[in-house]
Short mmCIF file of the C-alpha atoms (twelve columns), coordinates in Angstrom:
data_MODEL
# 
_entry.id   MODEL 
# 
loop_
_atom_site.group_PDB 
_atom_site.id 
_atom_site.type_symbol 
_atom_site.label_atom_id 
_atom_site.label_alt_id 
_atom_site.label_comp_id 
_atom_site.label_asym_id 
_atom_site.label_seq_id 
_atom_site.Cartn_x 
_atom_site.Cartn_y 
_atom_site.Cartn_z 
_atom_site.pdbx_PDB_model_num 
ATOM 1  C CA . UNK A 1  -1.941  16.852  -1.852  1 
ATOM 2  C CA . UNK A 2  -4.716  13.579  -2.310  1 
ATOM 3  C CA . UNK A 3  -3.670  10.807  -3.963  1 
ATOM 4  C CA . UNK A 4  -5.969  8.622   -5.810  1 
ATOM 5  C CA . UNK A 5  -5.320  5.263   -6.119  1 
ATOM 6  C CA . UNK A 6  -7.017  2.355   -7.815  1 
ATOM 7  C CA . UNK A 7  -6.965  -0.485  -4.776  1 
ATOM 8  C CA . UNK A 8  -9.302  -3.693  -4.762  1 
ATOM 9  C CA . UNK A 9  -11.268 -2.174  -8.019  1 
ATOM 10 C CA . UNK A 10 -12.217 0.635   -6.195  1 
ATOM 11 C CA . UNK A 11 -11.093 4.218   -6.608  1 
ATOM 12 C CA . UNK A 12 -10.249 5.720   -2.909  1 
ATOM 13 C CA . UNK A 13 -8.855  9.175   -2.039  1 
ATOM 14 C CA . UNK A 14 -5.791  9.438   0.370   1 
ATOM 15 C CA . UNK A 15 -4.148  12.091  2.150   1 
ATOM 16 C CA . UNK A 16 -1.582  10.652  4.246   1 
ATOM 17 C CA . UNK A 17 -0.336  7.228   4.318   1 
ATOM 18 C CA . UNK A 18 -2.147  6.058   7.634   1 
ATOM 19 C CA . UNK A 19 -5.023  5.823   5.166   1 
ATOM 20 C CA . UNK A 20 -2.784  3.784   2.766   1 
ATOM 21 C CA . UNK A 21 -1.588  1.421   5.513   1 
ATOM 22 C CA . UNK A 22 -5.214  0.816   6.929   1 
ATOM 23 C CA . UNK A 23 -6.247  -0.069  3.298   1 
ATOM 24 C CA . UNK A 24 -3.525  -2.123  3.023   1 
ATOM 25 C CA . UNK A 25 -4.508  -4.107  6.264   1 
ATOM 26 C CA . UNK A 26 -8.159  -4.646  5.138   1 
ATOM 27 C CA . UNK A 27 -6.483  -6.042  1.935   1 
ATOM 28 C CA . UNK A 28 -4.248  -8.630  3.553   1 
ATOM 29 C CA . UNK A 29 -7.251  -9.626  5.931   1 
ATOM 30 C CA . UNK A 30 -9.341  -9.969  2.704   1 
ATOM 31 C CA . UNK A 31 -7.091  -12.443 0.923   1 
ATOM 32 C CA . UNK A 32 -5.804  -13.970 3.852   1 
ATOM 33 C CA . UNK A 33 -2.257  -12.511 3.689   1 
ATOM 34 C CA . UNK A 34 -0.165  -12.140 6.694   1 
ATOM 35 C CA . UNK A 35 3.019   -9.156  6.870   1 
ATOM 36 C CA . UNK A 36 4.967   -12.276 8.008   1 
ATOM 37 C CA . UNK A 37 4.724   -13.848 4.672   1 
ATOM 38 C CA . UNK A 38 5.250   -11.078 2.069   1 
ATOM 39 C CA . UNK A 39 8.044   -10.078 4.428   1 
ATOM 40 C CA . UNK A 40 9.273   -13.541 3.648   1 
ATOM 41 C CA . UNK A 41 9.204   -13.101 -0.207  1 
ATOM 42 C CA . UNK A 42 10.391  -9.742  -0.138  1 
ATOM 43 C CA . UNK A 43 13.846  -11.223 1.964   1 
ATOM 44 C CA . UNK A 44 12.911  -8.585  4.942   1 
ATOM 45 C CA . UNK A 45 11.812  -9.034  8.448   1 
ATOM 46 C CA . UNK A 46 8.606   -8.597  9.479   1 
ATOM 47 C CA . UNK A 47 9.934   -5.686  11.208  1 
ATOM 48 C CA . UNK A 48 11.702  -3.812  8.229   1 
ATOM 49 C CA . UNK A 49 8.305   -4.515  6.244   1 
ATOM 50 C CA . UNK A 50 6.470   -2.656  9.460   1 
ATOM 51 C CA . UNK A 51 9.118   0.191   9.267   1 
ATOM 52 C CA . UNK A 52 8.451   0.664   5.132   1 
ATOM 53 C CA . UNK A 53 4.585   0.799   6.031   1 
ATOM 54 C CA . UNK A 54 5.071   3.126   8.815   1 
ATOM 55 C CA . UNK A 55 7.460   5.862   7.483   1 
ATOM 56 C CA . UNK A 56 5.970   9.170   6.811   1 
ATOM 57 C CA . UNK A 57 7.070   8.970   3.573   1 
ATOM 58 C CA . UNK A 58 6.285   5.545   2.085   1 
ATOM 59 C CA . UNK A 59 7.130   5.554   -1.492  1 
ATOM 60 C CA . UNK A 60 5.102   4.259   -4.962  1 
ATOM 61 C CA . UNK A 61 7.986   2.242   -5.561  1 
ATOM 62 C CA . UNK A 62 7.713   0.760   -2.070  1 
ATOM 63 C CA . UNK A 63 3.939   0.123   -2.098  1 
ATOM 64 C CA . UNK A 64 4.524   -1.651  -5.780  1 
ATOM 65 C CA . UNK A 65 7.155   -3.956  -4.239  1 
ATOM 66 C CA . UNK A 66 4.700   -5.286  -1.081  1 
ATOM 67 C CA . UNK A 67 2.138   -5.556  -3.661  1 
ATOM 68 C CA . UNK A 68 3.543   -7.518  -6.586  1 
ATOM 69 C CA . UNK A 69 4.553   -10.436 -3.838  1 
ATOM 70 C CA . UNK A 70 0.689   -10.492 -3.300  1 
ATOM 71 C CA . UNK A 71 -0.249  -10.343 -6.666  1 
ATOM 72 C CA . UNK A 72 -1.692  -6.665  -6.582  1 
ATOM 73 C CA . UNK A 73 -0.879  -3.742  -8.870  1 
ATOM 74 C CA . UNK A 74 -0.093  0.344   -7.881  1 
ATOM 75 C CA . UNK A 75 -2.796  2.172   -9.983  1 
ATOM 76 C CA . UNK A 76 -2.479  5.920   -9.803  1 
ATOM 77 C CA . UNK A 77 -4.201  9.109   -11.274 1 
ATOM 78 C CA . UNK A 78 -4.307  12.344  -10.992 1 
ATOM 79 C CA . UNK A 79 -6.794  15.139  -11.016 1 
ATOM 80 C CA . UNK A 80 -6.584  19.076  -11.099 1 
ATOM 81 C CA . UNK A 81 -7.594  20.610  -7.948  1 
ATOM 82 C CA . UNK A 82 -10.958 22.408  -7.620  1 
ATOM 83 C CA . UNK A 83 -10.740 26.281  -7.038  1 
# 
């Protein structure tokens, strides 16, 4: 399964959430966010925050939540596979 997301104004295919969570990274180096910090606003740890971003499963709802505190929406779409 790919997931296409809309992140930084750019559409970008991912197929696991490594890719997610490297994206994210760049993002928080680009506006000069730190982990520590939306960890902060969200009332977490910086390690609990880690843990979300590093489960096999991170979910939409998840991703939303980190990204509202920084002022970022969730975009998704889908498209039908190619046979």
């Amino acid at each position: 399964m790919l997931f296409y997301f809309v992140f930084m104004g750019d559409i970008m295919i991912f197929d696991n959430n490594l890719q997610l969570k490297k994206e994210f990274d760049k993002l928080l180096i680009d506006t000069g966010n730190s982990k520590v910090n939306i960890a902060t606003e969200l009332g977490i740890s910086k390690q609990q925050l880690s843990n979300l971003l590093n489960k096999k499963n991170l979910s939409f709802m998840d991703m939303k939540r980190i990204l509202d505190v920084i002022g970022y929406d969730l975009e998704i779409g889908f498209k039908k596979k190619e046979n």
